[in-house]
C-alpha positions in Angstrom: -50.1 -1.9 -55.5 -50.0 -1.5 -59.1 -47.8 1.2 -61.2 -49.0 2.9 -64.5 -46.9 1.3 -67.8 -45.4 3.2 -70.8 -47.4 3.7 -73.7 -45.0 3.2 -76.3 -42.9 0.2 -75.9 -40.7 -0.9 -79.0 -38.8 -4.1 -79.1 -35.3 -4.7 -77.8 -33.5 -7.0 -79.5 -33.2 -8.9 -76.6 -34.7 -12.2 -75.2 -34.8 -11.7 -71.6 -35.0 -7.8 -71.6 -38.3 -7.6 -73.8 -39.8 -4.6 -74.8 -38.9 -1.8 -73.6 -39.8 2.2 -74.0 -39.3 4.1 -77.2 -36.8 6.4 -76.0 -34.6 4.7 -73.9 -31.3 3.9 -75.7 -30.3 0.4 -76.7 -26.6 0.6 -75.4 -23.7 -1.9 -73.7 -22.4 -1.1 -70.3 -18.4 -0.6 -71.7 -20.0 2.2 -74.2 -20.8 4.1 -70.9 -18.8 3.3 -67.9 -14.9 2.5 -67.1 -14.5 -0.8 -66.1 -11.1 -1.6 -64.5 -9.7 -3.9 -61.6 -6.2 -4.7 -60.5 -5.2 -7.3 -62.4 -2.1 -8.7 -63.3 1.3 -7.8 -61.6 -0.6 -5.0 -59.5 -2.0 -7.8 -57.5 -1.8 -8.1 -53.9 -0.2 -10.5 -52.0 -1.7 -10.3 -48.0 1.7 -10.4 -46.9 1.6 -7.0 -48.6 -1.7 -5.8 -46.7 -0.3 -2.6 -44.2 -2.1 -1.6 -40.9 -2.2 2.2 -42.2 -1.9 3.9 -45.6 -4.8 4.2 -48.1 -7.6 1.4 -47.6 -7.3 -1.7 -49.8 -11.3 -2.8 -50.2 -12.0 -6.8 -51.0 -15.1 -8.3 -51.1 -15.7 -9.7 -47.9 -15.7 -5.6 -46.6 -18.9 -5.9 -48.1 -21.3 -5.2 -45.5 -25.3 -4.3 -46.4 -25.5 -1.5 -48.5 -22.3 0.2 -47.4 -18.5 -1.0 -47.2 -17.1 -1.8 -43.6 -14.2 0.5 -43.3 -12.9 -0.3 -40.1 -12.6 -4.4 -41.3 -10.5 -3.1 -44.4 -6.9 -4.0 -44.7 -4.4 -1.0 -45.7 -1.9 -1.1 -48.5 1.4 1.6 -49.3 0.9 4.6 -50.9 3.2 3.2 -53.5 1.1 0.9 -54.0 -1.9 3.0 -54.1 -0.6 5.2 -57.0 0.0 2.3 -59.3 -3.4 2.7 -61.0 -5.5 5.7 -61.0 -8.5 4.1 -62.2 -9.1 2.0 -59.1 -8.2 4.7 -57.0 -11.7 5.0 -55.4 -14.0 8.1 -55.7 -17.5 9.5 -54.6 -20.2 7.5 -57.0 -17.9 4.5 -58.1 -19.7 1.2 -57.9 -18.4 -1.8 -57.2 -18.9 -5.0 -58.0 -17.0 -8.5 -57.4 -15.9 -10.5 -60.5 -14.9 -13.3 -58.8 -16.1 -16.8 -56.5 -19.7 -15.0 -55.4 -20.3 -12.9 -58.8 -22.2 -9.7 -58.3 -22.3 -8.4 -55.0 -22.6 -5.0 -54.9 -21.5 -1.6 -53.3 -22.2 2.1 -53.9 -19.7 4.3 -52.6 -21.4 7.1 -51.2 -18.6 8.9 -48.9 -14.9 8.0 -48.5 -13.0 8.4 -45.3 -9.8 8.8 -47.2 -7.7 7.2 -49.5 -8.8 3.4 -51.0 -8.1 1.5 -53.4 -9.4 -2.3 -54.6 -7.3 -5.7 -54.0 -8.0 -8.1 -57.0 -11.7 -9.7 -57.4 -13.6 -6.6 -57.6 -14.6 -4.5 -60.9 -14.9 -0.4 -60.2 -17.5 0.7 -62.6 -17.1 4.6 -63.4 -19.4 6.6 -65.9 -17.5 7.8 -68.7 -19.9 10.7 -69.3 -23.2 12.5 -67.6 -25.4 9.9 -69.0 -25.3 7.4 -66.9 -26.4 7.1 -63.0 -24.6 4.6 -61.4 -27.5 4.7 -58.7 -29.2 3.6 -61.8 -26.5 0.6 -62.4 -27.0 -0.4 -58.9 -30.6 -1.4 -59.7 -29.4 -2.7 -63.0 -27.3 -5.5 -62.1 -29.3 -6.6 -59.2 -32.0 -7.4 -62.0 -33.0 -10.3 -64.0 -31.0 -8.5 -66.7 -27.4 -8.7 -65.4 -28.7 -12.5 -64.0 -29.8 -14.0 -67.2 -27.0 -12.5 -69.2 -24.5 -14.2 -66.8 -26.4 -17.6 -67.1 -26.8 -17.6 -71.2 -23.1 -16.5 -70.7 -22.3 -19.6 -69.2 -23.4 -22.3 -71.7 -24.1 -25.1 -69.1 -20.8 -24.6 -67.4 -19.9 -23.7 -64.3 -18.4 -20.3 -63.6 -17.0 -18.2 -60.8 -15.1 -15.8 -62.3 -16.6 -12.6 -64.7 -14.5 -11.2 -67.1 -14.1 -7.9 -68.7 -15.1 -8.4 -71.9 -17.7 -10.3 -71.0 -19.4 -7.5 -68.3 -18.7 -5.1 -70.8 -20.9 -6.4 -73.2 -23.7 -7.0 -71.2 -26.6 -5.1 -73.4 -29.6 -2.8 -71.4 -31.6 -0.3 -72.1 -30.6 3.1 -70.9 -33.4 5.7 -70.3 -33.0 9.2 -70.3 -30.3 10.8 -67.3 -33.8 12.1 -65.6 -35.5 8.6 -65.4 -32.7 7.0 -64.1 -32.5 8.8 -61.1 -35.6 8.5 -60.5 -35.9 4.8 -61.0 -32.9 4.3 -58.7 -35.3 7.0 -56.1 -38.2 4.9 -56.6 -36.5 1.3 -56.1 -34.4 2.7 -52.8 -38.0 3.6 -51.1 -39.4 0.5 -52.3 -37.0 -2.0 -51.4 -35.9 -0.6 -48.2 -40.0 -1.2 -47.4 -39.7 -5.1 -48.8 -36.6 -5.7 -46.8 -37.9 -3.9 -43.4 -40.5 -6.9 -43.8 -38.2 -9.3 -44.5 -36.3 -8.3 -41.4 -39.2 -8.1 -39.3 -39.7 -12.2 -40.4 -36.3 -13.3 -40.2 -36.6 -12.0 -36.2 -39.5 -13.8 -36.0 -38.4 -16.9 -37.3 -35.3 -17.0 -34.7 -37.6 -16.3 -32.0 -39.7 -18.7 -33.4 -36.3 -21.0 -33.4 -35.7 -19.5 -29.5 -38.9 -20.6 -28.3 -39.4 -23.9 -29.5 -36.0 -25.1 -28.1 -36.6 -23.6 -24.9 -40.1 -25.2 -25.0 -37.9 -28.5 -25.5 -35.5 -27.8 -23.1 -38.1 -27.1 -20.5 -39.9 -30.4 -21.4 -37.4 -32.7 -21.1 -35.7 -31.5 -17.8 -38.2 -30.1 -16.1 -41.2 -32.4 -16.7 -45.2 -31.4 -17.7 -46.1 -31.0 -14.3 -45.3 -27.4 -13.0 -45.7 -28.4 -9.7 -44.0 -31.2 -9.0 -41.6 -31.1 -6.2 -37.6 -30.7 -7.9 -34.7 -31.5 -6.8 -30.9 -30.4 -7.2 -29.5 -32.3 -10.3 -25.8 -31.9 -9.7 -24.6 -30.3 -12.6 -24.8 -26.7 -13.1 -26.1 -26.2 -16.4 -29.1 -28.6 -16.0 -30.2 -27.3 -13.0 -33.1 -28.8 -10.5 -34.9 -31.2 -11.9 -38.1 -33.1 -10.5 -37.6 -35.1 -7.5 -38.9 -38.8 -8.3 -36.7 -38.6 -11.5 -33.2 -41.0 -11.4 -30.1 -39.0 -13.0 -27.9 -41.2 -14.7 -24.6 -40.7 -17.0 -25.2 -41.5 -20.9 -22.8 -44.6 -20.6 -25.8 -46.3 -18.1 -28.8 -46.2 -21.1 -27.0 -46.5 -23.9 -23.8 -47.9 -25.6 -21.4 -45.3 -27.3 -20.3 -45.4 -30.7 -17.0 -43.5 -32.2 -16.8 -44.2 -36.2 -13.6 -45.0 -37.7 -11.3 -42.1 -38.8 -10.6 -43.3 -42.3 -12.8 -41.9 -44.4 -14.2 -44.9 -46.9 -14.4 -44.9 -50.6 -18.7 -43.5 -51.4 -20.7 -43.3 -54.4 -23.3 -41.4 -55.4 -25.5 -44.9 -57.3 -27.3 -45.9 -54.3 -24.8 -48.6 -53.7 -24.7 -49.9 -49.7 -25.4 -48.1 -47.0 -26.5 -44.3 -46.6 -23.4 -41.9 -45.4 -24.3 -39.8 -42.8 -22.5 -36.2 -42.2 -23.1 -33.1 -40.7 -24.8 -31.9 -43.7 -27.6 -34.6 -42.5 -28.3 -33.5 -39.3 -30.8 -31.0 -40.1 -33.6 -32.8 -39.0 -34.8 -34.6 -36.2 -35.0 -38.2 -38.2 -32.8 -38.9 -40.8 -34.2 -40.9 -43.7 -31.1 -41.0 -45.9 -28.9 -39.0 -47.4 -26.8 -38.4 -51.0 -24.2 -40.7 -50.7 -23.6 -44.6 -49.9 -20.6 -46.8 -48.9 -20.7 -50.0 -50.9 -20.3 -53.4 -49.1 -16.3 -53.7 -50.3 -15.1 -49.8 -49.4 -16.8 -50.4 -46.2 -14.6 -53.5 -45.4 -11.4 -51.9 -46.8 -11.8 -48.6 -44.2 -12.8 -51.1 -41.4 -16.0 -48.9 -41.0 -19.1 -50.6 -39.3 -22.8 -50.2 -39.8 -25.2 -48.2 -36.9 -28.7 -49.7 -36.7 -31.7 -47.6 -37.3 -33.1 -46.0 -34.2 -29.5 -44.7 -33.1 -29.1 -41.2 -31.9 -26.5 -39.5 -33.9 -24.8 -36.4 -32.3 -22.2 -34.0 -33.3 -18.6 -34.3 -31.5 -16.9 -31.5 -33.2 -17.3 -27.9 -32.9 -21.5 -27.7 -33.5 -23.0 -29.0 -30.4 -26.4 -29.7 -29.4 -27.3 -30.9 -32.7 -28.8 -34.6 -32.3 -30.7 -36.6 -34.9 -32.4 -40.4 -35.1 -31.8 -42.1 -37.7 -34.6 -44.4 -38.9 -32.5 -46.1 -41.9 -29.2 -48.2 -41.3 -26.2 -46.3 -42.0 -22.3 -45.7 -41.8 -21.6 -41.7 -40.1 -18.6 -39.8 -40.1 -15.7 -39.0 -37.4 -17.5 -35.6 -36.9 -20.5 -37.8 -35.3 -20.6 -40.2 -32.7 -23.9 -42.2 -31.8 -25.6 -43.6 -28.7 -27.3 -47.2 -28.9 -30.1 -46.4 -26.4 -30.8 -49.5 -24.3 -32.8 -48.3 -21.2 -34.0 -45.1 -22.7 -36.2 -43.0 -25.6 -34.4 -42.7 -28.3 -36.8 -38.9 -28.8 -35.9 -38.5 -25.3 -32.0 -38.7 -25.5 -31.9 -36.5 -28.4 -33.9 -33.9 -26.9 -31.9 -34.1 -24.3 -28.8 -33.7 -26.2 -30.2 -30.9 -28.3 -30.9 -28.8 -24.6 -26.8 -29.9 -23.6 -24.7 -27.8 -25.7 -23.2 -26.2 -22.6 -22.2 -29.8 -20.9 -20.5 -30.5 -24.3 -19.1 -27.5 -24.4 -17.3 -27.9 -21.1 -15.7 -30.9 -21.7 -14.8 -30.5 -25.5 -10.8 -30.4 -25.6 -10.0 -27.8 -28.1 -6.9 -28.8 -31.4 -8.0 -27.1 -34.4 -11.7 -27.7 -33.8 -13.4 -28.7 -30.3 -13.6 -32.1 -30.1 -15.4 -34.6 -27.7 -14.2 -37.5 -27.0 -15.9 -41.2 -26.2 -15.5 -40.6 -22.3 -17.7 -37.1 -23.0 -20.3 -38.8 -24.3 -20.1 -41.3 -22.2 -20.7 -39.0 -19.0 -23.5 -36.8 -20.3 -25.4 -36.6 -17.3 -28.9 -37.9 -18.3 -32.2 -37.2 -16.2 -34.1 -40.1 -16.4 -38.4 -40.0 -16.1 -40.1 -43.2 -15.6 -40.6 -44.6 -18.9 -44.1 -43.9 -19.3 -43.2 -40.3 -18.4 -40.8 -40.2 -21.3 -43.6 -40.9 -24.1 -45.3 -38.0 -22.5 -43.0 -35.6 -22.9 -42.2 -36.9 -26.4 -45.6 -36.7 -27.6 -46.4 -33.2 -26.2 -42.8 -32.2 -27.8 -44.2 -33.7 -31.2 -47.3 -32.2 -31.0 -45.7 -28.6 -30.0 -43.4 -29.2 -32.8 -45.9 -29.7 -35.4 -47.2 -26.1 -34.6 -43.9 -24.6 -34.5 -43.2 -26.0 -37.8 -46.0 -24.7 -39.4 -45.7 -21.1 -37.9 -41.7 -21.2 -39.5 -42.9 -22.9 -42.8 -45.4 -19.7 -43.3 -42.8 -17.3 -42.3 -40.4 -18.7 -44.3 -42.6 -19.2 -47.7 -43.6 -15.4 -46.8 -39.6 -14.2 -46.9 -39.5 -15.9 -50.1 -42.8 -14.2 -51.5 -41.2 -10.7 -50.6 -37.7 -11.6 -51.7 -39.5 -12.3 -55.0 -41.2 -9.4 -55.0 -38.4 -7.2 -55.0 -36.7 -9.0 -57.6 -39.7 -8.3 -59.7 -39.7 -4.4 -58.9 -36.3 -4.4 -59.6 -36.3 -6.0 -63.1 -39.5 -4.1 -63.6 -38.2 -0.4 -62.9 -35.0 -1.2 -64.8 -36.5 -2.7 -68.0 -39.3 0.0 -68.5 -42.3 -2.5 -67.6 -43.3 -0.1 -64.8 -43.7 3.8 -65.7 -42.4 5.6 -62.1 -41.7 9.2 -63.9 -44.4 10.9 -61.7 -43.9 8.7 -58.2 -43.3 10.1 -55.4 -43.3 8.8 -52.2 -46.4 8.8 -49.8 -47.1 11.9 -47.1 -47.2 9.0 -44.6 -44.2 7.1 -44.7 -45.3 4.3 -42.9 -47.9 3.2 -45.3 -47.4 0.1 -46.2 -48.4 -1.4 -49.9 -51.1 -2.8 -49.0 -50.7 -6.6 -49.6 -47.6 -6.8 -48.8 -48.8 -5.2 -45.0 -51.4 -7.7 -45.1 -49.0 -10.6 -46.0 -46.7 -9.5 -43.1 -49.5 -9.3 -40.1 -50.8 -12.6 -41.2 -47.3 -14.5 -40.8 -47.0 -12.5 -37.3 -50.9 -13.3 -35.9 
């Protein structure tokens, strides 16, 4: 869908806003809204944080487009009276200055009394110019974005200040446009993100089914009627009757890393390090970091052979890798050697026997499983030609899963795009919306964005 442009655009002085319409104001955000935050000695300690009293919002109360009252802390009244400008009205927006910079929140009702804890800016107008619907769309654009990043010179920064937000420069149209902007932009994002939804459910069903097409595959066979048999633990169920059932410790040798955690590089020196951060994947080919030759001898660390499987033993269960490069892993994994089994086969297996590792984890700060768990992970065991099988139907149903999640994906990115586009569009003055209004027909879809959406579900 296309929208009409101004006719008149004049320049605005700046790089990454453009042109923009003649008669929108040139103007900086402090010239037209109160910024303020509790700064200084009005900070909150949480030893300070009551279970009644006025409501003390943070950033992590945060939730969609509104703020979770019920997760907010409370603070005194005395301490609620300390500063009247953070004392939180109808209209305010919010937005937090500090760690994850602009997340946003438009208070639209109050259920009583609230202030703001340290890390979040209130942003008031200071007369009837400005719309902080308007500012809402603002700072979710490429305007407030690219300000922030010439801001930061090549350095890294997780904390906006005052002075700086304050001089962020934009071009302010008339009262009349701005509401209508902010009108347009709430009926046309909340369309983008009801598609983006509708493919983030898709893609964890997607998720659902392919792991239960795994499970299914590697304890219950590719024959559906072959005879079954009871496989004595709970959680895997019957399985068929001409298969063995094994523990782990039978096929394959166990392998607990050292707890000292070696001395790594980043210059491709040694061997590949191998965390949690790998096991993404169902091979792992290498990763960011190496353990030279001399830190591995000093922290008494040993080398795992390609064609290991590599498994979580802390907290995350169920997630299993191979690795097809040598490498040294972490005390959150422990590997099996496998001797008298597929290595595809044992971590399928794995990946389908969260619940077994779940039972026998022994819980300190995180769950942990230890050598003997691994050891007794009851393993059904196919005849081995039986095993490539079910590997190569698992591959081959894998490849089509992966393709179905790779379009879904690519499409939430196209429509996350999208509405950054709009947005930046609407709020700049590329886009004329003056006279929109929404369609009779509410479900009416823009057209290629419909279109997009039913291909990705077909």
């Amino acid at each position: 869908m296309s929208f009409p442009t101004y006719e008149k655009l004049v320049a605005s002085g700046v790089e990454w806003i453009g042109n923009v319409p003649y008669h929108w104001f040139r103007s900086r955000v402090k010239f037209d809204a109160l910024l303020k935050a509790r700064v200084g000695w009005h900070g909150l300690k949480s030893d300070e944080f009551t279970e009644t009293g006025p409501y003390l919002v943070t950033g992590s109360d945060f939730k969609g487009r509104e703020v979770s009252w019920s997760d907010c802390y409370h603070c005194t009244v005395e301490r609620y009276e300390q500063d009247k400008n953070i004392q939180l009205q109808t209209g305010d927006l919010l937005i937090t200055k500090d760690g994850t910079i602009g997340k946003l929140m438009l208070i639209k009702s109050l259920p009583g009394k609230a202030t703001l804890n340290s890390g979040i800016f209130v942003v008031r107008p200071l007369n009837e110019s400005l719309s902080t619907d308007f500012y809402y769309w603002l700072l979710q654009s490429s305007v407030f974005y690219q300000f922030i990043n010439a801001y930061q010179s090549g350095t890294t920064i997780n904390h906006l200040y005052q002075e700086t937000f304050g001089n962020l420069p934009y071009a302010k149209p008339p009262k009349s446009e701005q509401t209508q902007i902010a009108r347009f932009l709430d009926h046309e994002t909340a369309k983008i993100d009801a598609l983006i939804a509708e493919q983030k459910r898709l893609i964890k069903l997607l998720q659902e089914k392919r792991q239960a097409v795994i499970s299914h595959a590697v304890t219950k066979g590719l024959d559906p009627n072959v005879p079954m048999k009871d496989s004595g633990a709970k959680w895997l169920g019957d399985v068929p009757a001409h298969w063995g059932m094994t523990r782990a410790k039978m096929v394959a040798d166990i392998f607990i890393p050292q707890r000292n955690k070696p001395d790594l590089n980043d210059t491709g020196d040694g061997y590949y390090w191998v965390t949690m951060e790998n096991m993404k994947t169902r091979q792992i080919h290498g990763s960011r970091r190496w353990i030279s030759n001399t830190a591995l001898q000093a922290a008494g660390s040993k080398v795992i052979k390609k064609g290991a499987v590599v498994a979580s033993c802390v907290g995350n269960f169920g997630v299993a890798s191979i690795l097809s490069v040598d490498a040294v892993i972490n005390q959150q994994l422990q590997a099996y050697i496998p001797k008298f089994v597929s290595a595809s086969f044992l971590r399928d297996l794995i990946a389908c026997s969260k619940a077994y590792f779940d039972s026998v984890g022994t819980a300190a700060t995180l769950v942990y499983v230890n050598r003997e768990g691994f050891a007794n992970l009851p393993i059904p065991l196919p005849p081995e030609h039986e095993q490539r099988a079910i590997e190569e139907h698992i591959e081959k149903l894998n490849s089509k899963f992966d393709c179905a999640l790779l379009e879904s994906n690519d499409l939430v990115k196209i429509l996350q795009e999208r509405r950054s586009a709009l947005i930046s569009a609407a709020v700049t003055g590329k886009i004329d919306v003056r006279d929109w209004q929404p369609p009779a027909d509410e479900s009416a879809f823009d057209e290629d964005v419909q279109k997009a959406g039913m291909e990705a579900s077909a």
